[in-house]
Backbone and ligand atoms as CSV (ligand in chain L), in Angstrom:
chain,resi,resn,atom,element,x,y,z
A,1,UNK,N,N,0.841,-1.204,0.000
A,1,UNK,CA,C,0.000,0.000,0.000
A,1,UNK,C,C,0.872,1.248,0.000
A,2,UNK,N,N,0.614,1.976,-0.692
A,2,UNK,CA,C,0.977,3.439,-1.055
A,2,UNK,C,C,0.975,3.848,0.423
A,3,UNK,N,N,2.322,5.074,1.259
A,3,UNK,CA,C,1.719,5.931,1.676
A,3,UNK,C,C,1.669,7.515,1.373
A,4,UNK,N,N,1.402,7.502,-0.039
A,4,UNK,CA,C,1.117,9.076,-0.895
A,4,UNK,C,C,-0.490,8.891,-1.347
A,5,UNK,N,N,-0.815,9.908,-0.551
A,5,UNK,CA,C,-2.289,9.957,-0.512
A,5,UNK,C,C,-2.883,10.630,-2.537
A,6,UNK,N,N,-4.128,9.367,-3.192
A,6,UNK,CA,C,-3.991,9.246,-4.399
A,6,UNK,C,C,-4.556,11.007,-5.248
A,7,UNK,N,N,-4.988,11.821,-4.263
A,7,UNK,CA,C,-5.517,12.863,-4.785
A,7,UNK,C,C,-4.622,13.990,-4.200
A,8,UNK,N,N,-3.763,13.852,-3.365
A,8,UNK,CA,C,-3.115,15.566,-2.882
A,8,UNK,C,C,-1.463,14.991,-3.046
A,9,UNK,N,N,-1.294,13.854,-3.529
A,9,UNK,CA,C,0.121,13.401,-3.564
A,9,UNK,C,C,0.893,13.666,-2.117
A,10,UNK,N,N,0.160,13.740,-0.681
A,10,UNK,CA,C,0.874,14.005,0.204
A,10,UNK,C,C,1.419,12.816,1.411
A,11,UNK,N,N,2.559,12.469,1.443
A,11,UNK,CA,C,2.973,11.302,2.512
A,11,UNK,C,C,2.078,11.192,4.087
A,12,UNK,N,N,1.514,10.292,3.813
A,12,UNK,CA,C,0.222,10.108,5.135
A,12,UNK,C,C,1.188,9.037,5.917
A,13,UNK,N,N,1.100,9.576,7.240
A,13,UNK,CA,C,1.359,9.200,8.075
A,13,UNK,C,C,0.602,7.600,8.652
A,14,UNK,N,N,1.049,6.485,8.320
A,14,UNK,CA,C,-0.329,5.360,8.516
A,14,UNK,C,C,-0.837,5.256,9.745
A,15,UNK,N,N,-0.556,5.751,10.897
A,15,UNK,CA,C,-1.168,6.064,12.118
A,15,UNK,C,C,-2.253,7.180,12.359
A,16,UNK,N,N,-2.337,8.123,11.423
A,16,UNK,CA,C,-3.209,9.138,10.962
A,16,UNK,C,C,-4.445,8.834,10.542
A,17,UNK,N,N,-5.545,9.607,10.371
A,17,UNK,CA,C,-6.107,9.968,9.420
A,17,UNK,C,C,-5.886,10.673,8.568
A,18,UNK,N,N,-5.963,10.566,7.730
A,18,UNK,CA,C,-5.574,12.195,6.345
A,18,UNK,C,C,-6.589,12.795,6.065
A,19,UNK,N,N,-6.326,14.147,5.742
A,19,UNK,CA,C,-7.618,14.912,5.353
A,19,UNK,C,C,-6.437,15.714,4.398
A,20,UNK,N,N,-7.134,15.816,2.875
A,20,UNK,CA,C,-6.781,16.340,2.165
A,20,UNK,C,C,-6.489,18.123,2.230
A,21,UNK,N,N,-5.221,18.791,1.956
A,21,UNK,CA,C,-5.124,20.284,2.206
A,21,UNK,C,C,-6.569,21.195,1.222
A,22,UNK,N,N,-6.535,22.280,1.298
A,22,UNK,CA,C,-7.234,22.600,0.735
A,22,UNK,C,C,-6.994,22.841,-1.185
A,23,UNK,N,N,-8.089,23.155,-1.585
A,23,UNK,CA,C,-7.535,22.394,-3.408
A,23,UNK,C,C,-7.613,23.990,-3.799
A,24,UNK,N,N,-6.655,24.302,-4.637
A,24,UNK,CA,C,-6.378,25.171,-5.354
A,24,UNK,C,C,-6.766,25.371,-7.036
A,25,UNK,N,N,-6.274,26.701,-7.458
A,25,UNK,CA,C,-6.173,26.704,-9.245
A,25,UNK,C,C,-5.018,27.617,-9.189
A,26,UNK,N,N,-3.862,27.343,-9.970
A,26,UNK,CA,C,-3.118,28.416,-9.947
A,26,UNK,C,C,-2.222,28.385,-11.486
A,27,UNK,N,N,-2.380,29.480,-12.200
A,27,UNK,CA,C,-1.523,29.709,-13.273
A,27,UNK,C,C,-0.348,30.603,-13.203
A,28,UNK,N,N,0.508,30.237,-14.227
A,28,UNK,CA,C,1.497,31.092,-14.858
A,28,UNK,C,C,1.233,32.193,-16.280
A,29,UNK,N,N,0.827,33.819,-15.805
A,29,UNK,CA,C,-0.157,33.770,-16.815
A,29,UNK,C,C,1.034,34.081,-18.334
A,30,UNK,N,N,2.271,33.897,-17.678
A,30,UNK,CA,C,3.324,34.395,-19.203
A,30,UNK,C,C,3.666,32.689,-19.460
A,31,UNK,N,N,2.623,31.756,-19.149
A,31,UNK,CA,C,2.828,30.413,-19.673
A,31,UNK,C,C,1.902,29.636,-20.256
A,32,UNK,N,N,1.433,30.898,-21.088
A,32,UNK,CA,C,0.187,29.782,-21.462
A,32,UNK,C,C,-1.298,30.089,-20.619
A,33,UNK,N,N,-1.199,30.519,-19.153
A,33,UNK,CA,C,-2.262,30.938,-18.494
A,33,UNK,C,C,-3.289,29.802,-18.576
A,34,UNK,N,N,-2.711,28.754,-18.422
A,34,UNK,CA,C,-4.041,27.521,-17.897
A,34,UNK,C,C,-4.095,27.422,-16.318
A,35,UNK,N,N,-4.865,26.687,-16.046
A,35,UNK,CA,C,-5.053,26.574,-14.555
A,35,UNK,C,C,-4.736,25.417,-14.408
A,36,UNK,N,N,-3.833,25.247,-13.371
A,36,UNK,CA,C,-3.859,23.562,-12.994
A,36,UNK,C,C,-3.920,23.644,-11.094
A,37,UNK,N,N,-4.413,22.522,-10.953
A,37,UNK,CA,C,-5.035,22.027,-9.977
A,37,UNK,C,C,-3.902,22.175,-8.843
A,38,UNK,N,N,-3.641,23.134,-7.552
A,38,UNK,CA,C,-3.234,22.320,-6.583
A,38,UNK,C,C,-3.108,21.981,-5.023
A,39,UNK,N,N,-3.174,21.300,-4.334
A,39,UNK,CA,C,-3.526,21.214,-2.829
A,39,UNK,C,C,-2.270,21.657,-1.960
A,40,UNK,N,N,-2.885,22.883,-1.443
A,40,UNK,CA,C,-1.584,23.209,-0.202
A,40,UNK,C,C,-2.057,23.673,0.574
A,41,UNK,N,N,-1.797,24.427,1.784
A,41,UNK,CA,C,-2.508,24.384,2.850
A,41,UNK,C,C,-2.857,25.689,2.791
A,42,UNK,N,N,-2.053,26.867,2.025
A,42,UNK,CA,C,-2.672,28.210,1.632
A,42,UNK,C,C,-1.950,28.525,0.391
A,43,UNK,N,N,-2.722,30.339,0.188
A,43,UNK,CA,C,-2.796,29.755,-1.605
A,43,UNK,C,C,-1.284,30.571,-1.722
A,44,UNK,N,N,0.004,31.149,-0.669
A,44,UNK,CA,C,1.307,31.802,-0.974
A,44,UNK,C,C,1.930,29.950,-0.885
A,45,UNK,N,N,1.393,28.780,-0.414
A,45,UNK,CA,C,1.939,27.665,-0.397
A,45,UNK,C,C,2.043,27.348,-2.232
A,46,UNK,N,N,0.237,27.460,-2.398
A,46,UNK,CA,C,-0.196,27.013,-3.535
A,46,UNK,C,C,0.854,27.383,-4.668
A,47,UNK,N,N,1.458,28.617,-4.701
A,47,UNK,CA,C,1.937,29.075,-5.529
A,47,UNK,C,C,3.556,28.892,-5.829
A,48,UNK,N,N,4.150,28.454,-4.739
A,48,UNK,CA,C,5.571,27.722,-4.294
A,48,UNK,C,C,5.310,26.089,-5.049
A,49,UNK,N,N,4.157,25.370,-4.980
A,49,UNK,CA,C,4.497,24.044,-5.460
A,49,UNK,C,C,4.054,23.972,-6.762
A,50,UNK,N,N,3.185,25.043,-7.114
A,50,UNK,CA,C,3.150,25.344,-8.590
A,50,UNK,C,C,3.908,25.176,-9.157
A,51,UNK,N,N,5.251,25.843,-9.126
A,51,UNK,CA,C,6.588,26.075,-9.331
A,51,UNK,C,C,7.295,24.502,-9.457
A,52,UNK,N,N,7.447,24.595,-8.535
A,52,UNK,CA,C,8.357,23.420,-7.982
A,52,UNK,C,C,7.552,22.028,-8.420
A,53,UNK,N,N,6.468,22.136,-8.682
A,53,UNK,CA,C,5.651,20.780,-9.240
A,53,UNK,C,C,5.885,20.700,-11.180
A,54,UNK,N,N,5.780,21.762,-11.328
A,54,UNK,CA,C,6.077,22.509,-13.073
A,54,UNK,C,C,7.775,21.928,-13.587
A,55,UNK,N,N,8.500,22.606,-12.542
A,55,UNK,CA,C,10.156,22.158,-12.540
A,55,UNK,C,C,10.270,20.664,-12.640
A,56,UNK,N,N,9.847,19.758,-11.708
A,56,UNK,CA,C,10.261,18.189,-11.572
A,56,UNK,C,C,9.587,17.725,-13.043
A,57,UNK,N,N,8.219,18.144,-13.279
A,57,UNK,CA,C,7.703,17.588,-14.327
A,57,UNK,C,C,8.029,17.458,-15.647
A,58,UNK,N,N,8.695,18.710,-16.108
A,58,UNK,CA,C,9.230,19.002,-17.439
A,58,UNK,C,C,11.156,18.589,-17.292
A,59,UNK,N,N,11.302,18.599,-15.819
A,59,UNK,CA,C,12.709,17.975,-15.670
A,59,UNK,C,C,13.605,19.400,-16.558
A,60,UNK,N,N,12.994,20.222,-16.500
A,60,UNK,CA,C,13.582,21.343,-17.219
A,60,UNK,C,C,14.236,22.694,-16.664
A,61,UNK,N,N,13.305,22.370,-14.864
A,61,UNK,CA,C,13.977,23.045,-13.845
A,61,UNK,C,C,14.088,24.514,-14.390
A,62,UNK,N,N,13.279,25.342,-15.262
A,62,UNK,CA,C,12.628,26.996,-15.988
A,62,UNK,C,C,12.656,27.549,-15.075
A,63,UNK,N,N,11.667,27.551,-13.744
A,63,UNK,CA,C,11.736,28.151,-12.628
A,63,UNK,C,C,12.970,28.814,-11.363
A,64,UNK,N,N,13.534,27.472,-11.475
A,64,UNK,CA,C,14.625,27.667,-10.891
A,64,UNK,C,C,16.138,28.271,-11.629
A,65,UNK,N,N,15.945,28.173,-12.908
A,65,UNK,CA,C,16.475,28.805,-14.123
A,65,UNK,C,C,16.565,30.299,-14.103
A,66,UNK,N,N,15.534,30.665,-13.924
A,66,UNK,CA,C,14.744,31.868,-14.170
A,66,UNK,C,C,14.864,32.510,-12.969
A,67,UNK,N,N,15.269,31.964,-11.258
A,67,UNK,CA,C,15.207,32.578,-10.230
A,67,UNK,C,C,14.001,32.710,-9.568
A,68,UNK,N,N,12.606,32.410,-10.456
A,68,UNK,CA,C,11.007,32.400,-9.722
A,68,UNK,C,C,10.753,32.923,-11.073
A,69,UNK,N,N,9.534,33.396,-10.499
A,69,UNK,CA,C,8.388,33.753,-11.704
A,69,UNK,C,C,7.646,35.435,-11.212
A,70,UNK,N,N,7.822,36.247,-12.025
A,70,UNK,CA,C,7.554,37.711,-11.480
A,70,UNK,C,C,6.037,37.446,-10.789
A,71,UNK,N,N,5.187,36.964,-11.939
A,71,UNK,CA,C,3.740,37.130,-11.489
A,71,UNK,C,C,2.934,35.427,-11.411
A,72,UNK,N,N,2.729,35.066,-10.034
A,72,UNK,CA,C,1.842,33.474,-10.293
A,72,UNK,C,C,0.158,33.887,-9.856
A,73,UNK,N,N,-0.309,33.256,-10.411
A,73,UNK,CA,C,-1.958,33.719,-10.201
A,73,UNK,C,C,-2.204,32.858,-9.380
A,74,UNK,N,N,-2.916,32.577,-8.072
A,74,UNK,CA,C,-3.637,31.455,-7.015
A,74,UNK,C,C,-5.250,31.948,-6.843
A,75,UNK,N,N,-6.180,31.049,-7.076
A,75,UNK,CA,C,-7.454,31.332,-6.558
A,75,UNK,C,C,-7.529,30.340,-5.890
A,76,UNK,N,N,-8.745,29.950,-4.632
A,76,UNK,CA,C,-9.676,28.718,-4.440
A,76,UNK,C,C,-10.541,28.481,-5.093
A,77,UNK,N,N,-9.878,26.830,-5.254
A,77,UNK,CA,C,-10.603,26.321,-6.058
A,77,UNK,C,C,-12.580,26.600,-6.181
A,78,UNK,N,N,-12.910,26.975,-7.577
A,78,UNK,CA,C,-14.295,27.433,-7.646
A,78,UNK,C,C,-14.075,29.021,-7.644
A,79,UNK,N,N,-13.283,29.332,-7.432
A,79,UNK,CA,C,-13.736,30.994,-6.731
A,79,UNK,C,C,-12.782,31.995,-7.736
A,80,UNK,N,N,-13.383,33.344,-7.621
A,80,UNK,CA,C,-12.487,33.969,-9.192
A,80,UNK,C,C,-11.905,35.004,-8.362
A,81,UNK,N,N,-12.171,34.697,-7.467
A,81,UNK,CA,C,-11.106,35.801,-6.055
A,81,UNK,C,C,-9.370,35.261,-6.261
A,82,UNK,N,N,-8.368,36.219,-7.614
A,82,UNK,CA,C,-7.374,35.592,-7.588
A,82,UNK,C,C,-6.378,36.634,-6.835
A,83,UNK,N,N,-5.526,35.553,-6.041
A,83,UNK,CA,C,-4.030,36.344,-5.608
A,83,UNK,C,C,-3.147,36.596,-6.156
A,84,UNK,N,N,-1.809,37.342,-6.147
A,84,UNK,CA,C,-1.213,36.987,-6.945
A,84,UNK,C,C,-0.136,36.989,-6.225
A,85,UNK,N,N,1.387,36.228,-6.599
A,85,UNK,CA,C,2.508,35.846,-5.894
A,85,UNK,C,C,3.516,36.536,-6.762
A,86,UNK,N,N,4.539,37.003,-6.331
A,86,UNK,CA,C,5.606,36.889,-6.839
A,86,UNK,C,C,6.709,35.389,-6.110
A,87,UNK,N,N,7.343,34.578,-6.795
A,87,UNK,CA,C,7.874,33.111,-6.533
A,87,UNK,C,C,9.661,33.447,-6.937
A,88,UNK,N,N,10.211,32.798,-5.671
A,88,UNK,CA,C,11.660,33.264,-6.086
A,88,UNK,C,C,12.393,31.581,-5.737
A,89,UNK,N,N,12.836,30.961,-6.919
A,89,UNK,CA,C,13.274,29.507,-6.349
A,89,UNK,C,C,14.778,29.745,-7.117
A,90,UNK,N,N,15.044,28.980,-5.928
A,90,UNK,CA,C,16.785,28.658,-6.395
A,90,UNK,C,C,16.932,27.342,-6.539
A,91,UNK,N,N,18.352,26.632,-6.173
A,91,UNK,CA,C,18.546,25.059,-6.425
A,91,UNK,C,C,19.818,25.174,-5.174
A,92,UNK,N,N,20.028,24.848,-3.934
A,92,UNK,CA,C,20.601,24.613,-3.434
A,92,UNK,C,C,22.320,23.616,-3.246
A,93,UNK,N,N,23.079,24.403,-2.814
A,93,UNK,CA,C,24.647,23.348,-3.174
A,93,UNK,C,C,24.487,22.606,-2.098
A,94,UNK,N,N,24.607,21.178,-2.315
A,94,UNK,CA,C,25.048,20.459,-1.536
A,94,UNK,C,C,25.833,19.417,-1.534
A,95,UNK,N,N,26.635,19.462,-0.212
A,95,UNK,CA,C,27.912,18.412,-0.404
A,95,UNK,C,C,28.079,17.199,0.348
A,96,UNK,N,N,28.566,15.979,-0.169
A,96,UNK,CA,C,28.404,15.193,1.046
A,96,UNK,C,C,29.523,14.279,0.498
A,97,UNK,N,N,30.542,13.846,1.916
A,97,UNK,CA,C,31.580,13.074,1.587
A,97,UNK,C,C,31.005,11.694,1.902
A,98,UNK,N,N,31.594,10.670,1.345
A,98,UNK,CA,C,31.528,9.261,1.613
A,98,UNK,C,C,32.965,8.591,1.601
A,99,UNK,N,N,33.389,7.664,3.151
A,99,UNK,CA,C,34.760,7.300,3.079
A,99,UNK,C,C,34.560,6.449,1.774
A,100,UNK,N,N,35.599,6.395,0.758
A,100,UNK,CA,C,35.972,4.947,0.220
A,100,UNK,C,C,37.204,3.917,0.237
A,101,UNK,N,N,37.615,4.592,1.359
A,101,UNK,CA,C,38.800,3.626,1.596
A,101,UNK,C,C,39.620,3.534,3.319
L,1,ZN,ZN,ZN,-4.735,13.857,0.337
């Protein structure tokens, strides 16, 4: 059994109950300006995994390329009440030794 819950993709604790975060819409409007779906717990979250969900997917890492995105659009889901974010992502150095001998 999975423990990534099949609708918010979030690691459930199996001692838990899960309750899904709240569901989002959030675009890139210098990308096309579609809406895609996403669950975070608020909508300055919503707009961080936008990003960072966009990056892993296309494996093209634009966002983090780019330093963020000037303008991200977030509404709740249903609702035309939109926010808007400015998103600043980097890619972190990290180092790690391993003895081999
Ligand atoms: Zn869930």
């Amino acid at each position: 059994m999975s423990h990534y819950c099949k609708t918010c993709d979030t690691y459930m604790l199996p001692s838990r109950n899960h309750v899904c975060p709240p569901k989002w819409e959030v675009s890139d409007p210098e990308y096309g300006g579609g809406w895609t779906t996403i669950y975070a717990l608020n909508a300055s979250q919503a707009a961080e995994e936008f990003c960072k969900q966009d990056d892993v997917a296309s494996a093209d890492y634009t966002y983090v390329r780019n330093g963020g995105a000037d303008k991200i659009l977030v509404r709740p889901f249903g609702s035309e009440e939109i926010e808007e974010f400015q998103v600043c992502a980097e890619s972190v150095p990290e180092y790690s030794a391993r003895r081999i001998q």
